[in-house]
C-alpha positions in Angstrom: -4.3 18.7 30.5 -7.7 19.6 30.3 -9.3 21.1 27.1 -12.4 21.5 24.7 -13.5 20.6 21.7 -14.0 22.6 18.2 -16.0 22.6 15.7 -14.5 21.8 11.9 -17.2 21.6 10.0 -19.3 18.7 10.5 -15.9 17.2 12.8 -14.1 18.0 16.0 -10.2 19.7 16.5 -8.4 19.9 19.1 -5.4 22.4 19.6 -2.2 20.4 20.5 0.1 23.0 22.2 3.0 24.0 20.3 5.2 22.3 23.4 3.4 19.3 23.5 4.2 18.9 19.4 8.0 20.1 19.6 8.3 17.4 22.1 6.6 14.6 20.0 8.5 15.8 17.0 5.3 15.9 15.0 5.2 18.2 12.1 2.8 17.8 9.5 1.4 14.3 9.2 0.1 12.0 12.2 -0.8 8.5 12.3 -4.3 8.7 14.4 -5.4 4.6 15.0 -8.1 3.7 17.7 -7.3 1.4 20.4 -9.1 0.8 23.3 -11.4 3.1 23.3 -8.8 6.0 22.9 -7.3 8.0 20.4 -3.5 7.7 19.5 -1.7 10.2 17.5 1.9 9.1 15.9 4.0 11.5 14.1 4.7 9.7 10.9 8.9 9.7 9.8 9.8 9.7 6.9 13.1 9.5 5.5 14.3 12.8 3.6 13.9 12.8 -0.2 11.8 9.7 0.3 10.5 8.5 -2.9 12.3 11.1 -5.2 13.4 8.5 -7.2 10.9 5.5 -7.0 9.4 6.0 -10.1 12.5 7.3 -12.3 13.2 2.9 -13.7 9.4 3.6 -14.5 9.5 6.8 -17.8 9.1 5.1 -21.2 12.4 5.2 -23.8 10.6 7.8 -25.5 10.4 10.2 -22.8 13.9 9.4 -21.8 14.8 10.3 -25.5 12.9 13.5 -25.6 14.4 14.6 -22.1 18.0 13.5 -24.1 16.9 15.9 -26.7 16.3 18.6 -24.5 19.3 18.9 -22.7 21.2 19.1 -26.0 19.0 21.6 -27.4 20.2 23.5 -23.9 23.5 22.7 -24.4 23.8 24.2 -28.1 22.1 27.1 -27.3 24.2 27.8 -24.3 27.6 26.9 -26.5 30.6 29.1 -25.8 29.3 31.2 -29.1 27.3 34.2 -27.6 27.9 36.3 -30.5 23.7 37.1 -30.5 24.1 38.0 -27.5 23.4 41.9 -27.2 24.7 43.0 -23.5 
């Protein structure tokens, strides 16, 4: 397939047609490397929810505490007595 170059600023884009990226199941990251003179575009897969988590062994106690705190603060103003409650 034979197509132009655009102008991105001071770079260049090309427009991948949306059949050509259905087909590579690229969405919205690529891995672009350089070999041999050419261009290669990757799409990059990742796993779903990837890294959600990675960081959760990594909060201080204290922060841990505070979230503690916050869901009981929640929890008692949320309590089965709604008696302020105006409806």
């Amino acid at each position: 397939m034979l197509t132009t170059m655009r102008r991105i600023g001071n770079s260049r884009g090309v427009l991948i047609p949306a059949a050509f990226l259905a087909s590579c199941q690229i969405e919205d990251q690529v891995d672009m490397q350089l070999q041999d003179g050419q261009i290669v575009i990757k799409p990059v897969r990742r796993q779903l929810r990837e890294g959600w988590f990675a960081d959760a062994g990594d909060a201080p106690p204290a922060a841990l505490a505070q979230e503690q705190a916050d869901v009981q603060d929640w929890l008692a103003i949320s309590g089965e007595d709604d008696s302020e409650w105006v409806w």
